[in-house]
N, C-alpha and C positions, 0 to 999 in steps of 0.2 A: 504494500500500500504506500504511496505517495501522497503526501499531502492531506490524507485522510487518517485521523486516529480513532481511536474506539473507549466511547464510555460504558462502565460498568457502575450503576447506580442504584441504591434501593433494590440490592437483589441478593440471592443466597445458593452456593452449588455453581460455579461459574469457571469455566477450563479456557483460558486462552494459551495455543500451541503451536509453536511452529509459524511464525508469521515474521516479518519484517516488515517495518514502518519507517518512513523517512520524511523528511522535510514538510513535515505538519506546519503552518505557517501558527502564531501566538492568535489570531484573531480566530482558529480551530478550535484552539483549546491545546492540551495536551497529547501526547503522541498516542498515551494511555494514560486515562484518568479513573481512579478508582474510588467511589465516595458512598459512604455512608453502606456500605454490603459486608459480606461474611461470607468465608467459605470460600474464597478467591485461591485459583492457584494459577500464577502466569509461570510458563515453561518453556524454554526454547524458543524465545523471541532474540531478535535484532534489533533496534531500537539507535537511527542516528539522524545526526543531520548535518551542519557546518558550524566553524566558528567564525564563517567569511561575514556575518552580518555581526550587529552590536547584540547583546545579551537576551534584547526582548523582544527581536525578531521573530525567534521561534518559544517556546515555552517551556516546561518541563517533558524531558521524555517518559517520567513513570512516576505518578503523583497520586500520592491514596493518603486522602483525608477521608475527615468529618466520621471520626471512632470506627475506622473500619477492622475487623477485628477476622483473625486465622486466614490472613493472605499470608502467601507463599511466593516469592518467584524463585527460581531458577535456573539452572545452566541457559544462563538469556546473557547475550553481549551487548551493552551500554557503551557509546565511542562517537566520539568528536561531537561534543556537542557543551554549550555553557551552562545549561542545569539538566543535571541526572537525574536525581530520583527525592521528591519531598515526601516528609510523611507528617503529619500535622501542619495546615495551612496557617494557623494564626495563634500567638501568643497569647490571643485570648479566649481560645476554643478550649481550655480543661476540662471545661463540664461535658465535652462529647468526647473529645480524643485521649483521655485518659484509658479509653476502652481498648485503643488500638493495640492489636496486636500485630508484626510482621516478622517474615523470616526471609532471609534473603542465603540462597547458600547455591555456590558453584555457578559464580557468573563473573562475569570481566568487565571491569570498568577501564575505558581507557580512554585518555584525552577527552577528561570533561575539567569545566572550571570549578562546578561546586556541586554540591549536593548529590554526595556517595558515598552514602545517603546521608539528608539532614530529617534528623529526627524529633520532632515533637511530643512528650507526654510519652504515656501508653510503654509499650513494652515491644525490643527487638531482638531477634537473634538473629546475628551474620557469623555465616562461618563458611571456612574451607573460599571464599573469593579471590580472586586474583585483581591488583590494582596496579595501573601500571602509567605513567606519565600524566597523573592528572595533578589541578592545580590545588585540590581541594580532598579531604580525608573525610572519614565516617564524625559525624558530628552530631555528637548527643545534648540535647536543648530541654533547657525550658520542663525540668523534672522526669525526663525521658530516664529508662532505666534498661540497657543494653547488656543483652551477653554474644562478644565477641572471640569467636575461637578461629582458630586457624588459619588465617588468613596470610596473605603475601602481599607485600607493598613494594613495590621500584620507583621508584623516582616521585615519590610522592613527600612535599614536607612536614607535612601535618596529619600524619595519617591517623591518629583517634584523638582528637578532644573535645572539649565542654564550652558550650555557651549556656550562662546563665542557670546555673546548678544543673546538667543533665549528669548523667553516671552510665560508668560503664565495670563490667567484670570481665575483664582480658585476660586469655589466656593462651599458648602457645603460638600464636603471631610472629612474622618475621615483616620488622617494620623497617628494614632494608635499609638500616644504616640511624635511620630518623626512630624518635622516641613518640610512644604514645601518652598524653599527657590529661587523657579526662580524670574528674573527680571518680571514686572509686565507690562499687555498689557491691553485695552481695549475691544480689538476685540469679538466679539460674535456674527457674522455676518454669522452663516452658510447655508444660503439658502434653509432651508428647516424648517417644525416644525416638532417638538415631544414632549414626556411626560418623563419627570425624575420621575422614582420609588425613594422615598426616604431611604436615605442612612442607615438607619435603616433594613434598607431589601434586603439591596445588598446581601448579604453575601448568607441568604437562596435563593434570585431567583439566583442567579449566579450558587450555588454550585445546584439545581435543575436542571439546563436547561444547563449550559456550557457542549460543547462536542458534540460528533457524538449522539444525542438521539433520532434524526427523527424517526418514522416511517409513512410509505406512505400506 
């Protein structure tokens, strides 16, 4: 898709798979915008555009407000673009996005300026991601309470900190030379189990599998 993105709004049980979306212009909307649903799982997307215009030419490529709660994306490739992925729209939305729950695991973020991911409120787990030349690090906000496991970071300066009391629980990350620097949280209570690939091998399964690669 070109220039077309897709909303998922007020809805619950929702798969988006295997797509690529590009140059959504900002008076679209966002590339993928997710609000106010449950049950979200994005997988195996592509998701770009340019940084040939100024910032707010295009919008967010993956943007889930307004308390949305047990999104998932996955081995999905994030690149070239000035805002990646928000998750809480407004500093003063606590009373709905406190709900938010997201999980972001085995996806490439590359050459974005900000927002990978900025997180609002509510509750994240990233893990096992690969980050690779962007301007901009995982950024926990505004009473957000993150668990962070094994990720990989290149050339990125700022790969985990805090605006405005957010917290994070870090642990086996390779922050590629740079320090992760958010305030510090306990939490790792995400309701569900899984397997962390060790961080030795993010890099190859990431760079393998991130993107539209399905075939059916």
């Amino acid at each position: 898709l070109t220039g077309v993105g897709l909303r998922v709004i007020d809805v619950s049980n929702v798969i988006i798979r295997n797509l690529k979306i590009n140059k959504v212009l900002a008076d679209a909307g966002d590339h993928i915008g997710v609000q106010a649903a449950n049950r979200i799982w994005i997988d195996s997307v592509e998701l770009w555009s340019d940084q040939d215009h100024d910032k707010d030419y295009y919008d967010g490529l993956l943007d889930i407000t307004h308390g949305v709660y047990a999104a998932s994306v996955t081995n999905s490739y994030l690149h070239d673009h000035w805002k990646g992925s928000l998750v809480g729209h407004s500093d003063n939305n606590e009373s709905e996005d406190k709900a938010i729950q997201v999980t972001y695991a085995f996806n490439k973020w590359q050459n974005l300026n900000s927002r990978t991911p900025s997180f609002r409120f509510g509750h994240g787990h990233i893990f096992n991601n690969y980050f690779v030349s962007n301007n901009d690090g995982i950024n926990t906000r505004v009473g957000a309470e993150l668990l962070v496991q094994n990720n990989v970071f290149e050339s990125v300066k700022k790969p985990l900190y805090s605006t405005d009391n957010g917290y994070a629980n870090a642990s086996g990350n390779d922050f590629g030379g740079a320090s992760g620097t958010a305030l510090t949280t306990s939490w790792s209570s995400v309701g569900y189990s899984y397997s962390l690939t060790a961080t030795s091998s993010v890099k190859s399964y990431v760079n393998s599998n991130a993107g539209a690669k399905l075939s059916f």
